[in-house]
C-alpha positions in Angstrom: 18.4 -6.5 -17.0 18.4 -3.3 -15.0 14.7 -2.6 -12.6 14.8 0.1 -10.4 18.6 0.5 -9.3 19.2 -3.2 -9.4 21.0 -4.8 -12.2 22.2 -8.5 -12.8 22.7 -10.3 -15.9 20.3 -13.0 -16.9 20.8 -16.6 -18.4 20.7 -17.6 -21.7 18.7 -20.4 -22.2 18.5 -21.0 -26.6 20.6 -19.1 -28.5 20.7 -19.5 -32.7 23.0 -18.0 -35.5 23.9 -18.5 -38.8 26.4 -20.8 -40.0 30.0 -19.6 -40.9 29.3 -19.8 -44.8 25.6 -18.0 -44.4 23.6 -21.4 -44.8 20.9 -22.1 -42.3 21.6 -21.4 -38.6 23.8 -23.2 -35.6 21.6 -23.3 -32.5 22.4 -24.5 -28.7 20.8 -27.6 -28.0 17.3 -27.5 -26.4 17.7 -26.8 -22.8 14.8 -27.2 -20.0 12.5 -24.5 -19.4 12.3 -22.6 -16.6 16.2 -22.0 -16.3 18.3 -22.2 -13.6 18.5 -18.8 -12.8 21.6 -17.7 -10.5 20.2 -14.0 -10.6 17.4 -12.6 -9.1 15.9 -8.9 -9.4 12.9 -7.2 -7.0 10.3 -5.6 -9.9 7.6 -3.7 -9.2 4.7 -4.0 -10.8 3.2 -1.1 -13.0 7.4 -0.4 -12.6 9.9 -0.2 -16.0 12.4 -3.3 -16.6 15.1 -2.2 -18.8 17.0 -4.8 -21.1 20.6 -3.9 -22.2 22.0 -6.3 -24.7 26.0 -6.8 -25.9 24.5 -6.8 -29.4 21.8 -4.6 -31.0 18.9 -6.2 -30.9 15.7 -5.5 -33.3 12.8 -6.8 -31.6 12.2 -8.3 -27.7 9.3 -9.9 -26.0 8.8 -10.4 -22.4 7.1 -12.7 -20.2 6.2 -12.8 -16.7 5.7 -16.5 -15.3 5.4 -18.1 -12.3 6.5 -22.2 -11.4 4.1 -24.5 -10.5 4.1 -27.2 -8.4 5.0 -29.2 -11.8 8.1 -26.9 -12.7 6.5 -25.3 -15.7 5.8 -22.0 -16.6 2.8 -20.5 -16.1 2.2 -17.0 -18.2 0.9 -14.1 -15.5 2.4 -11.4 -18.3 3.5 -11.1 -21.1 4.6 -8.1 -23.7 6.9 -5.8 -26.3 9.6 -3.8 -25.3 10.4 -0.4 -26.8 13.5 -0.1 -28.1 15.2 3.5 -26.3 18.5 4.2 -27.4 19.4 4.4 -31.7 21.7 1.2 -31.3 19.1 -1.3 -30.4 21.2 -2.1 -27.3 18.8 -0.9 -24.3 15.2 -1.9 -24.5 12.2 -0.8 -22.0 9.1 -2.2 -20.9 6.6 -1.1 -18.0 5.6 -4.2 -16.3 1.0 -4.6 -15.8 -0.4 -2.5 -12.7 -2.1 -6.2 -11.9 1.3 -8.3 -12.3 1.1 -11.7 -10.7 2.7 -12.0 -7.2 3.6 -15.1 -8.0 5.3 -14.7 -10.5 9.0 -16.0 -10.3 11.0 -14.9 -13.1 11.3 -12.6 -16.2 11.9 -14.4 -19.8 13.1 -12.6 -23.0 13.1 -14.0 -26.6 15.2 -11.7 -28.4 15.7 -10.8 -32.1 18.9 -10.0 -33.6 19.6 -8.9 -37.4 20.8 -12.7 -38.0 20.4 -14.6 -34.6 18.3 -15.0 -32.2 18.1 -15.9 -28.5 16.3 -16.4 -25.2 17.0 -15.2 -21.7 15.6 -15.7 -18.5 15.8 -13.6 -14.6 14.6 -14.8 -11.1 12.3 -12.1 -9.8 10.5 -10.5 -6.6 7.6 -8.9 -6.5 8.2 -5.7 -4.4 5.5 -2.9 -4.0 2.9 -1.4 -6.9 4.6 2.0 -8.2 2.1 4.2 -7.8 0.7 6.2 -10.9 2.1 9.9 -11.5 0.1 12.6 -10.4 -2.7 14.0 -12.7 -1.9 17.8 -13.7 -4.5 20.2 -12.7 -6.0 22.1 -15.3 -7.2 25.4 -14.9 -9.9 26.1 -16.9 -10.9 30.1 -17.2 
């Protein structure tokens, strides 16, 4: 996961593919949400997160959640990424103007063409990025 010029790979929580002779599907056993995250990245809100992946991939969804005093997730965000490059490798989302401050860490399911798998990042929530400038239009 790349946000601004940091970059630091996330952990795989679930991960499922098919079986050697194309039968059904071997998954990783069901692990405890929220992850252990070693990784944590400073996002912005109303700021892009890009997701590169090893493999292509042909669909993501991201969440924004923060922990509560319980240790579960609590949604603040969640969304699609666009897929940027040909190769389904590098993914892009812009994260709400209004995102959370709370919110301590980034999840991804992601779709592959016969697997499929889920990711998680620690975040911080650093400054708004501020809208672009509106053009100015000269009207005659």
């Amino acid at each position: 996961m790349q946000s601004s010029t940091q970059k630091a790979p996330a952990t795989v929580g679930y991960n499922c593919v098919p079986k050697a002779d194309g039968t059904g599907g071997e998954c990783t056993p069901e692990v405890k949400y929220p992850l252990k995250f070693a990784n944590t990245v400073t996002v912005r809100p109303n700021g892009d997160v890009t997701v590169l992946t090893k493999v292509p991939a042909t669909y993501i969804r991201w969440r924004a959640a923060r922990i509560d005093g319980k240790g579960e997730e609590v949604i603040t965000a969640l969304g699609e990424a666009k897929r940027v490059t040909k190769t389904g490798k590098r993914w892009r989302f812009t994260l709400p103007k209004r995102l959370n401050r709370s919110t301590d860490l980034l999840g991804f399911d992601v779709q592959h063409v016969n697997a499929y798998a889920s990711f998680e990042i620690g975040t911080k929530i650093g400054k708004t990025v501020p809208d672009p400038p509106k053009k100015k239009t000269s009207s005659k």
